[in-house]
C-alpha positions, 0 to 999 in steps of 0.5 A: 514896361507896358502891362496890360490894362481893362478900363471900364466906360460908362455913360448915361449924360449927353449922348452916350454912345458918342461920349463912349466913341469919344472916350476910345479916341482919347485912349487911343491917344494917351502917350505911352499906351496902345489901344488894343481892342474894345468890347461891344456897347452893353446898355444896363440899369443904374446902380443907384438912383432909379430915376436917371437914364439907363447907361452905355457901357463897354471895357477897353484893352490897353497896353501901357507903361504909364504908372497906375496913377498917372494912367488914373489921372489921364483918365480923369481929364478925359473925363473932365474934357467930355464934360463929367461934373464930379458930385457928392452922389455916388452912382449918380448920373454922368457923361462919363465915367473911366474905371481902371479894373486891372492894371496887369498883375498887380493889386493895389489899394490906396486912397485913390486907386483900388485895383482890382476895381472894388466892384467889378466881381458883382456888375455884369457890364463890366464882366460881359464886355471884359470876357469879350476882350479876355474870355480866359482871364484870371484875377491876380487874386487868382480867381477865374473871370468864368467863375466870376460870370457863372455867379453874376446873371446877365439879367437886366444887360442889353448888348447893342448891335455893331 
């Protein structure tokens, strides 16, 4: 059965826009899957050390009827492919970086995968560029995307021109 699936990219390593690119390619690919659409690229401050380079970022669409973890380890080798180094700090620089943040209806928390994404409430370039793809959205926690931006500023997001 396929279920509808967000993933957030990021980037701020090694030509950003073009790992990005290269990341749609690869999604595009995946077996079992249907790239459905992207969003524009927003340009945003790290999370965490300051003095690393501003990232690229965007939310894909996808039908899949891959297993979450499945889908989560396809993931990780594009990454590996594009040349992400997996570090012991967190919100460090990268090539590249694939997040699930919804994965249909369902909610999941394991030792590998958290789904909803942990975060995605608080950070405006994941929640911009999904409400591009999905502006009526709900969480399957219930809660409405448009609330969700109404508590998250743009402030500090640059949306890139087509």
């Amino acid at each position: 059965m396929m279920e509808r699936v967000y993933i957030g990219l990021g980037s701020n390593l090694a030509e950003p826009l073009k790992q990005l690119r290269g990341a749609l390619t690869a999604l595009a690919a995946l077996p079992q899957t249907q790239l459905l659409a992207q969003s524009s690229f927003y340009v945003s401050d790290p999370l965490g050390p300051a003095d690393q380079p501003r990232y690229v970022n965007a939310v894909a669409a996808l039908d899949s009827a891959l297993e979450p973890l499945v889908l989560l380890d396809a993931l990780q080798a594009i990454e590996l492919s594009q040349g992400r180094e997996r570090k012991a700090e967190r919100w460090g620089p990268r090539t590249l970086d694939l997040d699930i943040l919804l994965f249909g209806e369902r909610l999941l928390n394991n030792a590998r995968l958290t789904v909803p994404h942990y975060h995605m409430h608080a950070r405006a370039f994941v929640l911009y560029p999904l409400a591009e793809l999905a502006p009526e959205l709900c969480l399957p926690d219930g809660r409405a995307l448009s609330e969700l931006l109404a508590a998250c500023p743009f402030a500090g997001l640059e949306r890139l021109p087509a």
